[in-house]
Each structure stands twice: as structure tokens, then as C-alpha cells.
FIVOGU-780212 format. One record per residue (C-alpha): z, x, y; residue in one letter. Coordinates in nm, 2 decimals, padded with zeros to 4 digits. Each point is the difference from the previous one (the first is absolute). Layout:
// FIVOGU-780212
Z / X / Y / A
...
END
This chain:
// FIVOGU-780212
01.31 / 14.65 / -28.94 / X
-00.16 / -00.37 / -00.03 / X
-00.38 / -00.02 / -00.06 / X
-00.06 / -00.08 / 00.39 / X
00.18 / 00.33 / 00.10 / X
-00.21 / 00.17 / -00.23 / X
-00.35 / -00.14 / 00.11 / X
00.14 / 00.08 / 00.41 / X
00.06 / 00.38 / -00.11 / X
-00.27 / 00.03 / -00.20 / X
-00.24 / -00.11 / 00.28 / X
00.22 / 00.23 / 00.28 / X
-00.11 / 00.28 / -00.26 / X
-00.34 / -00.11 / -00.03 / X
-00.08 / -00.06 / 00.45 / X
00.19 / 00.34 / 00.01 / X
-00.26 / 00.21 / -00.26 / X
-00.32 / -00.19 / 00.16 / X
00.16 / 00.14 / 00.36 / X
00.00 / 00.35 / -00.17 / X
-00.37 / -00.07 / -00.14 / X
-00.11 / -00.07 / 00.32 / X
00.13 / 00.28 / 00.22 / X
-00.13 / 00.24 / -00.27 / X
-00.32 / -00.17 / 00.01 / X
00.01 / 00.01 / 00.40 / X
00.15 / 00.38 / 00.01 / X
-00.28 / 00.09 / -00.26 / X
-00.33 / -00.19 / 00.03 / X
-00.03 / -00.18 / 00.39 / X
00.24 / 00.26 / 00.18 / X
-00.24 / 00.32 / -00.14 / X
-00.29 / -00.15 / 00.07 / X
00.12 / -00.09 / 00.36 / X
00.09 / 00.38 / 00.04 / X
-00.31 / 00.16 / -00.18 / X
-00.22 / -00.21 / 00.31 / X
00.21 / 00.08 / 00.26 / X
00.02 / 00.38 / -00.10 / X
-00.38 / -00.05 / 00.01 / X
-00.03 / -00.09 / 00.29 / X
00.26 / 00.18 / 00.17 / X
-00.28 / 00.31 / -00.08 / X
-00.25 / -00.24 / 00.20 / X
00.23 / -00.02 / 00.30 / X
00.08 / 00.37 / 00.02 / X
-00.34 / 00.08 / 00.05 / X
-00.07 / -00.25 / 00.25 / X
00.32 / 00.22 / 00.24 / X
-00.20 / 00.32 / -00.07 / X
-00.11 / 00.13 / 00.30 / X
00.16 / -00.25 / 00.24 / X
00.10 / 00.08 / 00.36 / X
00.30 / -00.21 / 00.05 / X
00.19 / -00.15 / -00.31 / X
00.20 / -00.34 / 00.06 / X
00.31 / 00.04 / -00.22 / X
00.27 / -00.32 / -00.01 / X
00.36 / 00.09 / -00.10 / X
00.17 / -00.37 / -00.17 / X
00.31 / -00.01 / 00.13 / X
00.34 / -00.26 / -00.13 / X
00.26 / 00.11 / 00.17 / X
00.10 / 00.32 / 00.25 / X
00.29 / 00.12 / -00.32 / X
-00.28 / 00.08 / -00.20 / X
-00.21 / 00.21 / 00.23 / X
-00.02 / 00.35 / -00.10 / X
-00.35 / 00.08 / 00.16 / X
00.05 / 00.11 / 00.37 / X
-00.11 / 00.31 / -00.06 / X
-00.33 / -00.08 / -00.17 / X
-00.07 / -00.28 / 00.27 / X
00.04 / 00.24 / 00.28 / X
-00.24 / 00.24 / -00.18 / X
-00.22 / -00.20 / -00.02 / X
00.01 / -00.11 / 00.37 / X
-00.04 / 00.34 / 00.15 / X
-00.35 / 00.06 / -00.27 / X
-00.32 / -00.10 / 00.10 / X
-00.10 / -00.10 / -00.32 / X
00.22 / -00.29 / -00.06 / X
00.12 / -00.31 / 00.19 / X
00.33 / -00.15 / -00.16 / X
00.17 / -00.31 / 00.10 / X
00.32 / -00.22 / -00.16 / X
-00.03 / -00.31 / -00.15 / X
00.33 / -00.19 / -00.03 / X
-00.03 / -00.20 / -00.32 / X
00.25 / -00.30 / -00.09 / X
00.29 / 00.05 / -00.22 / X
-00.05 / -00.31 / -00.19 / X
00.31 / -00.01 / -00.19 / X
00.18 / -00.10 / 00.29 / X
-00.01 / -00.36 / 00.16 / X
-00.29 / -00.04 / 00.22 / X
00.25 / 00.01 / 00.32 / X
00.16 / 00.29 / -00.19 / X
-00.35 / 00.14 / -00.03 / X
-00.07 / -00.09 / 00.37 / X
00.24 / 00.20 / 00.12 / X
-00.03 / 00.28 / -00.19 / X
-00.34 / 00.05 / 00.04 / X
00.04 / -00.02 / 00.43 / X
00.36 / 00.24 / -00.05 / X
-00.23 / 00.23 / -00.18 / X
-00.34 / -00.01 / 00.23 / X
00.21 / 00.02 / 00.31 / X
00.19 / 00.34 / -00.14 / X
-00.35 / 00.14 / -00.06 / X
-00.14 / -00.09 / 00.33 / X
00.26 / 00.16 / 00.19 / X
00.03 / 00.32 / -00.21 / X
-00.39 / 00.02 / 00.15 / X
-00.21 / -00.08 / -00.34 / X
-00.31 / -00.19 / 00.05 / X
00.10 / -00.35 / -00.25 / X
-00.11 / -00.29 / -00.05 / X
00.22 / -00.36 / -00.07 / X
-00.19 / -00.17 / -00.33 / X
00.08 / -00.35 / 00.16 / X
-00.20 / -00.11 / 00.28 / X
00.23 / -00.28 / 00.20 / X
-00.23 / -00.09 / 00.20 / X
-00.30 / -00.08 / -00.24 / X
00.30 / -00.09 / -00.26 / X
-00.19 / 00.21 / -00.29 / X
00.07 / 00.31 / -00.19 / X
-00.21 / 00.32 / 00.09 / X
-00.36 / 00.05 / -00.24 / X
00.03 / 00.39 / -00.08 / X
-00.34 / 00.07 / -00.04 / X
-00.17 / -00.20 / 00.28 / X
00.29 / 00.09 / 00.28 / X
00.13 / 00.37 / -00.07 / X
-00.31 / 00.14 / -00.30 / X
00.19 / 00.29 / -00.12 / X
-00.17 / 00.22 / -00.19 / X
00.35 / 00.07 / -00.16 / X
00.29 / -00.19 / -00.04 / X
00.35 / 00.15 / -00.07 / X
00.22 / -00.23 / -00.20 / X
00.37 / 00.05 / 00.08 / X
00.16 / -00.21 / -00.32 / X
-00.16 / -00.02 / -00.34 / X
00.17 / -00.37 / -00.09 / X
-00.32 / -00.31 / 00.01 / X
00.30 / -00.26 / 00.03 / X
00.16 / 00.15 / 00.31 / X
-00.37 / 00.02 / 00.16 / X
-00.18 / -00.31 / 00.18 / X
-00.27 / 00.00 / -00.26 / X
-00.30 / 00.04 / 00.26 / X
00.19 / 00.34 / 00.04 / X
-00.01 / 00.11 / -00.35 / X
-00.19 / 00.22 / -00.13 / X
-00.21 / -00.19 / -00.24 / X
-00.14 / -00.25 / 00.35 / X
-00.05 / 00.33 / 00.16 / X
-00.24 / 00.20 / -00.26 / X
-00.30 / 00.13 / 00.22 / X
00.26 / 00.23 / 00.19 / X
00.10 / 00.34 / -00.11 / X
00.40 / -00.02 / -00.08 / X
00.23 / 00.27 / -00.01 / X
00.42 / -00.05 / -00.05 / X
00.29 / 00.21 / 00.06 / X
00.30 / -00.11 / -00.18 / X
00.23 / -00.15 / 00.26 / X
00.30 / 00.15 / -00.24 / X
00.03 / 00.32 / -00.18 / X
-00.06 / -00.07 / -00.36 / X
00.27 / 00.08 / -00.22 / X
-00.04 / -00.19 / -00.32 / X
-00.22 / -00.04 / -00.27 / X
-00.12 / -00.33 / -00.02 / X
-00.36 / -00.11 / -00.09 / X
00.02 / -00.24 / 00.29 / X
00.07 / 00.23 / 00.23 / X
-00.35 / 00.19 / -00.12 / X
-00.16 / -00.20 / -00.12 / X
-00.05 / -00.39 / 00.19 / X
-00.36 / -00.13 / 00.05 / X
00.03 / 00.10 / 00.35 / X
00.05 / 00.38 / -00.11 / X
-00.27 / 00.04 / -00.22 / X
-00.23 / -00.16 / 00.28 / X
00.09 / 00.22 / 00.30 / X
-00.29 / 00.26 / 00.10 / X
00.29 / 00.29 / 00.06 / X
00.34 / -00.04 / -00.06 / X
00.22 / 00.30 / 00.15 / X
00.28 / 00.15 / -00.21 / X
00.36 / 00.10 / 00.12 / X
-00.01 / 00.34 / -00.31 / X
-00.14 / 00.14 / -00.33 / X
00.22 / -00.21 / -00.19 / X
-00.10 / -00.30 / 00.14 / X
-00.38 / 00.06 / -00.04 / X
00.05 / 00.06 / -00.37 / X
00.18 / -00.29 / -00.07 / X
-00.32 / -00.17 / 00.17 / X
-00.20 / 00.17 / -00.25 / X
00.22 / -00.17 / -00.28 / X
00.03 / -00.32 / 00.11 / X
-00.28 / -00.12 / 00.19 / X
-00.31 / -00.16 / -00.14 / X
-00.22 / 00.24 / 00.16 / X
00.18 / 00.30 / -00.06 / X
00.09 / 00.05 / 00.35 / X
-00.35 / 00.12 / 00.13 / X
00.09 / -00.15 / 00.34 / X
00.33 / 00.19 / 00.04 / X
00.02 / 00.30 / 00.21 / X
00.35 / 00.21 / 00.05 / X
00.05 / 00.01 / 00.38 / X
00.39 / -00.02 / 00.03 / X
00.21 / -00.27 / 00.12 / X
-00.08 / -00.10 / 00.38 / X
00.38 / -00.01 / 00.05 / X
00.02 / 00.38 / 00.04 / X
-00.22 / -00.01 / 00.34 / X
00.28 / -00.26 / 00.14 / X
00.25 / 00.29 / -00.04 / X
-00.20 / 00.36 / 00.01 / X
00.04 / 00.18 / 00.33 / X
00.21 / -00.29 / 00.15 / X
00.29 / 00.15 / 00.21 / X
-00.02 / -00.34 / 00.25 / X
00.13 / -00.34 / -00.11 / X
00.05 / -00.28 / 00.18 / X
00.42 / -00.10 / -00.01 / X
-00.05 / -00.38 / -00.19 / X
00.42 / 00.02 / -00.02 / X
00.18 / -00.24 / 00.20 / X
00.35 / 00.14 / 00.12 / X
-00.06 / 00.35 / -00.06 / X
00.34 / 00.16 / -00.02 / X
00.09 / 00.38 / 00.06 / X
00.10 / 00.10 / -00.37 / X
-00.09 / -00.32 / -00.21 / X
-00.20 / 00.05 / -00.33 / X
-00.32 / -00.21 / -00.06 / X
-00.05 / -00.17 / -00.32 / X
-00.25 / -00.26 / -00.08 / X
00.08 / -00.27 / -00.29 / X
-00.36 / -00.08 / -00.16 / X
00.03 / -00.27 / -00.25 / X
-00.31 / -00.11 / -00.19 / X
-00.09 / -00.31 / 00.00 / X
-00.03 / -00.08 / -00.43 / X
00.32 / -00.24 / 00.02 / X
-00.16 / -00.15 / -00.35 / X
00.05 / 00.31 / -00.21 / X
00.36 / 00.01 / -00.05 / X
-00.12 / 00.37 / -00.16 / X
-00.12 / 00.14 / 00.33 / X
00.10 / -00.13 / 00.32 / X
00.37 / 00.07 / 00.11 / X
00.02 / -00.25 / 00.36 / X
00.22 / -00.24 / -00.19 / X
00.22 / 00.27 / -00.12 / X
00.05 / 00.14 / 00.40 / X
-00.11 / -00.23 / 00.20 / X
00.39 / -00.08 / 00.09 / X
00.10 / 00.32 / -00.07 / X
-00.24 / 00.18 / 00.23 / X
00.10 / -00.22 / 00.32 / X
00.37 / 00.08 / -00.08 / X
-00.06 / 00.33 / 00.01 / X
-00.15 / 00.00 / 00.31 / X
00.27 / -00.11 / 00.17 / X
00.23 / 00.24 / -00.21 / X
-00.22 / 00.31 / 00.13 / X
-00.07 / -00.15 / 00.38 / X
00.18 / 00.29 / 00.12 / X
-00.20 / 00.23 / -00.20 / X
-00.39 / -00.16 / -00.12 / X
-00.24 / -00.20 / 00.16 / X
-00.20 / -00.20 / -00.30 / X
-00.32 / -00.13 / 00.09 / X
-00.09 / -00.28 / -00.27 / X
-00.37 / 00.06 / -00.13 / X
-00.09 / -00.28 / -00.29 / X
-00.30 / -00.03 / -00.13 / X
-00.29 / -00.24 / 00.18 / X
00.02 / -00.27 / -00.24 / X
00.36 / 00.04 / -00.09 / X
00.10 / -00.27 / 00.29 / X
-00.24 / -00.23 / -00.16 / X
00.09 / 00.04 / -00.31 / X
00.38 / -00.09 / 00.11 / X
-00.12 / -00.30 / 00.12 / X
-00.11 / -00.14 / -00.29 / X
00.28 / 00.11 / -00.20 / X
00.23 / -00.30 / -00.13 / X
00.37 / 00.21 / 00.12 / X
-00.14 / 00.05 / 00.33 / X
-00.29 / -00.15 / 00.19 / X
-00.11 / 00.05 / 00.35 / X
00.30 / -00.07 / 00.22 / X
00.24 / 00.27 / -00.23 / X
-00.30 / 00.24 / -00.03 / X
-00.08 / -00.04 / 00.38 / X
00.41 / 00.03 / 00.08 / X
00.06 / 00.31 / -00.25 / X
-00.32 / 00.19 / 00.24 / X
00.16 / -00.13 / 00.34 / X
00.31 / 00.18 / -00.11 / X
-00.18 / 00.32 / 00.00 / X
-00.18 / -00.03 / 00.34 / X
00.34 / -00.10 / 00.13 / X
00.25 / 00.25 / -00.08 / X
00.07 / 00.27 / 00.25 / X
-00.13 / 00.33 / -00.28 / X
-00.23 / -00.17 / -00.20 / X
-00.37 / -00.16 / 00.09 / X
-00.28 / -00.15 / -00.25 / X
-00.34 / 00.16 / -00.02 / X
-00.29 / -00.17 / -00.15 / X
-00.28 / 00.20 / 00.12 / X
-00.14 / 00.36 / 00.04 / X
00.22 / 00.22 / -00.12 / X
-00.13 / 00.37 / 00.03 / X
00.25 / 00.05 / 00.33 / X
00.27 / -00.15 / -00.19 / X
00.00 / 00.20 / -00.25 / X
-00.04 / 00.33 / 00.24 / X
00.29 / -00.09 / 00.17 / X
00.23 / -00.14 / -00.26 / X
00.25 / 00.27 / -00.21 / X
00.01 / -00.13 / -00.31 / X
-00.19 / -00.34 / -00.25 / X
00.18 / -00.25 / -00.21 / X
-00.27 / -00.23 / -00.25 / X
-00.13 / -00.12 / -00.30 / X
-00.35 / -00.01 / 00.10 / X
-00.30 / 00.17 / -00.20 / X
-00.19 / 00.13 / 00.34 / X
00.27 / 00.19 / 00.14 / X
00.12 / 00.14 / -00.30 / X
-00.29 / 00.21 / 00.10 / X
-00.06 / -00.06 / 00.39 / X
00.37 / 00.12 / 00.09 / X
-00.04 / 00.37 / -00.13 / X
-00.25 / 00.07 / 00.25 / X
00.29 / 00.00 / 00.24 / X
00.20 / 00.25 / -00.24 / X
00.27 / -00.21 / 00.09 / X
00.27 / -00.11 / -00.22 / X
-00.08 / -00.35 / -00.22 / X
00.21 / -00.19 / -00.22 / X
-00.16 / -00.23 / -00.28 / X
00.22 / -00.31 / -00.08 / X
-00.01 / -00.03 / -00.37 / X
00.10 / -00.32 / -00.25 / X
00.14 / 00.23 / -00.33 / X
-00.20 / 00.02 / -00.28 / X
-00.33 / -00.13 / 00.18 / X
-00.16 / 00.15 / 00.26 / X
00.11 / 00.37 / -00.10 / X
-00.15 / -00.10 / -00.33 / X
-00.33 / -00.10 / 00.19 / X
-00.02 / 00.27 / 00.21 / X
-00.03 / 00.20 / -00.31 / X
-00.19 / -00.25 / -00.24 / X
-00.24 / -00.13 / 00.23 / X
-00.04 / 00.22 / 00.29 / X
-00.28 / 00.31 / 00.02 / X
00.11 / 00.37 / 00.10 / X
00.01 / -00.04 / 00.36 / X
00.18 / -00.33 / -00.05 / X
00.27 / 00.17 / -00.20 / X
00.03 / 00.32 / 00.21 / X
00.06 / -00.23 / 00.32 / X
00.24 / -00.20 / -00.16 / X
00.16 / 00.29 / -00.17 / X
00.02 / 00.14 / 00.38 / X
00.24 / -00.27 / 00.10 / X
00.39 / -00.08 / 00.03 / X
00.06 / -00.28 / -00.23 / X
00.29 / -00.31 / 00.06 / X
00.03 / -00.20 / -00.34 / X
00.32 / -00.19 / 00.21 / X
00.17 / -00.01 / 00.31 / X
00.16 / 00.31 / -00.05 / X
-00.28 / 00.17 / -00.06 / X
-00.11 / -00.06 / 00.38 / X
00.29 / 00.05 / 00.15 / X
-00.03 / 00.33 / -00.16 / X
-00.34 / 00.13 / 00.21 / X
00.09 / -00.16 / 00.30 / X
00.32 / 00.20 / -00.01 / X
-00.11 / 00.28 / -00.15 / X
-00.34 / 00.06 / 00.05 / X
-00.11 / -00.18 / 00.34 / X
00.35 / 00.03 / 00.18 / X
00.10 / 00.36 / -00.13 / X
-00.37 / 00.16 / -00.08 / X
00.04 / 00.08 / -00.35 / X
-00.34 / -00.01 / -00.11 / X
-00.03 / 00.20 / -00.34 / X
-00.33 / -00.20 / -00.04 / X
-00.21 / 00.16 / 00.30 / X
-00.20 / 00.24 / -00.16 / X
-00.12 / -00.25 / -00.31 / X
-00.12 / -00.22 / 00.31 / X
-00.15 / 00.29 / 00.12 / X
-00.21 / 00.14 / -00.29 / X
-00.11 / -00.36 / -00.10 / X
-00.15 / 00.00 / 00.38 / X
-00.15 / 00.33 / -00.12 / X
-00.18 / -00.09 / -00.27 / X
-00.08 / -00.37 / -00.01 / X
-00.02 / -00.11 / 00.42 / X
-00.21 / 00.27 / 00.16 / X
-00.32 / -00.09 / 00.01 / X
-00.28 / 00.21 / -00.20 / X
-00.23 / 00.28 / 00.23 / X
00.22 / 00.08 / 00.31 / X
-00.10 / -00.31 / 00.13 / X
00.17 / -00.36 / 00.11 / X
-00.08 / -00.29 / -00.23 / X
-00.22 / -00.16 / 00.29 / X
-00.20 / 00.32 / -00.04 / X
-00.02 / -00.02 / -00.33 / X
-00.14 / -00.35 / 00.02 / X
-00.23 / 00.06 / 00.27 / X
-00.15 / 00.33 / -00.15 / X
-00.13 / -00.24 / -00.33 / X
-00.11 / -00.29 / 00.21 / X
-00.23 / 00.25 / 00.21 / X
-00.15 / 00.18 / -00.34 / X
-00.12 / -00.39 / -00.05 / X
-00.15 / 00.00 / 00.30 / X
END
């Protein structure tokens, strides 16, 4: 290696230890300081709710896939004491038609499922909505944790003289300090946990020892407890045909993870191998599409062709949206995603996790907490295409389901909510003890 080399690594070495400095300098010095006010005067705003009549709470929402809420929004309707309303919030990640679009798809599905919402974009006026001079919640709930997914006005740190509360929009399997412990955690008034488990890791790894996290249960249980009704979201319902949903996640970059490259082929062909026996409804991820679109071996006109196929063949369909009557009325789950690892067992249903060998078992058990490692334990598992073949075949077509009861008893202990009561309850009962 020549002199010049030298000097260009050397410097590489040096940017990349100054980079370290300075997040550790952020993480330690501006970021706690930022949290140790805002905790403050979180304690200031909660007094000023005391005693109110009506309270005006705002629930941020991205994109319909995500919601998980209905039941705490509906609640909250029918009280007297609070006056909730829907906020749909830019997914800024996407183009700004991309983001356009979205954000009307998404405020029209809320509208005519009879929630009061508001669109954050004015046409008219040509100006994004002011939270606190056009809605003034008293309390906001945040939806998604990420600041670069956000429009920034809609972030948590622009929006600091409001009480904030967050649900996790996905059951939290893992063990990661981001997942615990982002600026926007440690800043939240109340943060509502899906178990135990999860409330200590909080303890661990948050920088304020997770005095804002409260166990409540996961609001997905209230989409599935007592529900005997579903609406039928399959097209060409056929006397004797078994249901299975393909979920692939959308992490196409981690060769470790994701599987769609693996099956996305595959899964078509077998589609029309089974017509006479499954109907496959294709459920990616939001921002797998986009994330197709910018990848070099595909772009937009393969990406967009490969998801026409699906809406076009007689037994399959794409979904991209809610998915709680899917689910009730599908038979069995094909994925690789982190949610429904968890999400799926609430059906009891039969779920098979695709696997890459010697990397996502070894995940499951390195990095995943208990309940992450008893849901994935409480799956089928395909390391090839054999592997598949095998449940359809053996489990969804013939009913061998050896695994039942493991679904079962990790329903038992880790889903049901704590006190006899529904998650919305749950929530409700701790915001009224505020009040």
C-alpha cells in the first residue's frame, strides 16, 4: 500500500471515530438533556388535564396496515370524557405523488369505516395542517416511533406542549436498544406495553428506566376477542379451497432475513400448481413495493408487473391494507415478517416461517426475547422448497397440526390481556386515573 492509500484510510478511520464521538456525545449530553425537560414538563401538562370535562386526544396515523387502535378509538367515542379524532400524517419516504396518494387511500378508508379524520394537507389553501392551533389535543397518540418517516412538524420534538402516548404498531419481539430506547421513547408521557417481558426490557434499556411504560397488552387482541363476524375480503370463494396468505417482509437488503427473492417465483408457480386446491392472497409489506422500485434487478415496471400478476389470476388477489378480516378468514400464513410472527397466533391458525439456514433460526434464538422465541418456536418452518410443499400438503390440505396446542398455550400466557379486561380497557382505565 503506497503512501497516498495510506493517508486516504487513515483519514476514512479518522471521519469514522469523530462520527462515533459525536453520536456518543449527542446520545449522552444534548439527547438527555432534551428528555430530562421534556419529562419535566410532561408533569406540567398532566396537571393542566386534571379535572377536565372533555379531553381532545389526536391518534397520528401513516397508513390503514398499521392501525391496531379501533377498539380504543371507539372507546373513547362512546365516553364523555374524551373527544378523539384521526390525523392522517404523510409517509415521507415515499415520493410526494406516492405520498399523495397514500395519504387520500388512507383518509378515505377511515372516513367511510365512520371515524371522525382529518387530511394533514389542505388543497385548497395549499398548506400543511398547524396541530396545535387547528385540532389542540391535549394528547397526541403517535402511531410509528421512526423521526425520518415523520413530516418533521409531526414529530414529536415540534410537538412538545402535548401529552404523547404510543402503542407499538408491531409486537415487539427483539431485543434491540433502538427499539427501547430512540429519543422519541424516552420522551413520550405514557408508552403502553404489549407484556411483562417487554416492560422489563424497558427498564434495561431505556434512559429513563422505563417510568413511562405501563403493561396494557397488545391492542391486536381486541381486533380478534369475541369476533364470530368477518367480513369475506376473498375474491372467488370456492366450496372446499384452503386460504393461505403469503406475507413477505419488505427487508430485501438483508440477505440474512428477508426470503421474497428466494419465493417470489416460486410462490406464483405454486399458485397455479394448487388453483384447484388454494387461494393465496399476496400480503407484502407497505414499503416493500417501494423498495422494489429502487432495486437495480427490478425497478418499477417488473415490481408493478410481478403485483399485477397477483390481482389477476383467477385464486390469488394482493392485499395491502387492513388485515384483521384476512386473517379471520384465511386457513393458514406463509412469511418472514417480525409482526406476524406474533400477530398470526391470535388466529390459532396454522403459520409457517420461511427460514434462510444458519441465520434467522440463529436470530430467533440470539437476538429475540421470550415471547419472540416461543412465537417463533410455535411455527412450521421451510428452509427450501420442499419444506413448503410439506405444510401445504400436510398440514393445510390434510390437517395435521401437531403444533396447535404450543399456539395455544403461547396465546395463554403471553396474548391475553392482564385483569379480565380488553387492551382498550386497559388503556382507558390509566388515562382516567390521570384525569
Amino acid at each position: 500500500m503506497n503512501i497516498f492509500n495510506r493517508s486516504i484510510l487513515a483519514y476514512r478511520v479518522f471521519r469514522s471515530y469523530l462520527s462515533r464521538i459525536r453520536s456518543l456525545l449527542l446520545y449522552y449530553t444534548v439527547e438527555s438533556y432534551i428528555i430530562k425537560k421534556q419529562q419535566a414538563l410532561n408533569r406540567q401538562l398532566e396537571k393542566k388535564i386534571q379535572g377536565k370535562k372533555l379531553v381532545n386526544v389526536c391518534f397520528f396515523v401513516l397508513d390503514s396496515s398499521i392501525w391496531k387502535y379501533d377498539s380504543l378509538y371507539f372507546l373513547m367515542e362512546k365516553s364523555t370524557q374524551f373527544n378523539p379524532v384521526l390525523l392522517i400524517t404523510p409517509y415521507m419516504t415515499f415520493s410526494e405523488s406516492e405520498r399523495m396518494e397514500k395519504m387520500n387511500a388512507t383518509y378515505n378508508y377511515f372516513k367511510n369505516k365512520g371515524y371522525r379524520v382529518i387530511h394533514s394537507y389542505n388543497n385548497k389553501k395549499e398548506q400543511w395542517l398547524d396541530v396545535m392551533s387547528e385540532i389542540s389535543p391535549d394528547i397526541i397518540f403517535y402511531t410509528n416511533p421512526y423521526h425520518a418517516i415523520n413530516k418533521k412538524e409531526y414529530y414529536i420534538r415540534h410537538l412538545s406542549r402535548i401529552l404523547s402516548c404510543y402503542i407499538s404498531y408491531g409486537y415487539m419481539m427483539e431485543t434491540y436498544r433502538w427499539e427501547y430506547d430512540l429519543l422519541f421513547h424516552n420522551l413520550l408521557w405514557l408508552q403502553f406495553s404489549e407484556s411483562e417481558v417487554n416492560h422489563n426490557i424497558s427498564k434495561c434499556l431505556m434512559r429513563i428506566g422505563g417510568r413511562n411504560n405501563i403493561v396494557t397488552g397488545y391492542p391486536f387482541y381486541d381486533l380478534f376477542c369475541g369476533r364470530t363476524n368477518y367480513n369475506n375480503v376473498w375474491k372467488n370463494l370456492k366450496n372446499g379451497h384452503k386460504k393461505i396468505i403469503w406475507a413477505p417482509h419488505h427487508s430485501i437488503e438483508y440477505n440474512a432475513i428477508s426470503t421474497f427473492f428466494l419465493y417470489a417465483d416460486v410462490m406464483l408457480e405454486l399458485a397455479e400448481k394448487y388453483k384447484d386446491k388454494l387461494q393465496i392472497a399476496f400480503k407484502p409489506h407497505p414499503l416493500l413495493l417501494q423498495k422494489l422500485y429502487n432495486w437495480p434487478e427490478w425497478g418499477k415496471e417488473r415490481a408493478d408487473s410481478y403485483y399485477n400478476k397477483w390481482m389477476s389470476l383467477a385464486n390469488c388477489q394482493y392485499e395491502s391494507g387492513d388485515y384483521v378480516d384476512l386473517f379471520l378468514g384465511s386457513d393458514a400464513m406463509i412469511h418472514d415478517s417480525m409482526s406476524f410472527t406474533v400477530e398470526y397466533i391470535y388466529t390459532l391458525k396454522p403459520v409457517l416461517y420461511l427460514d434462510r439456514k444458519n441465520s434467522v433460526d440463529q436470530r430467533g434464538l440470539l437476538d429475540y426475547n421470550q415471547v419472540g422465541v416461543e412465537a417463533y418456536r410455535s411455527h412450521y418452518h421451510a428452509y427450501d422448497l420442499g419444506g413448503i410443499y410439506d405444510f401445504l400438503n400436510d398440514v393445510v390440505l390434510k390437517g395435521n397440526d401437531p403444533l396447535y396446542m404450543k399456539r395455544n398455550d403461547f396465546f395463554t400466557k403471553h396474548l391475553r390481556p392482564l385483569n379480565g379486561c380488553s387492551v382498550a380497557e386497559n388503556i382507558m382505565s390509566i388515562l382516567c386515573s390521570y384525569l
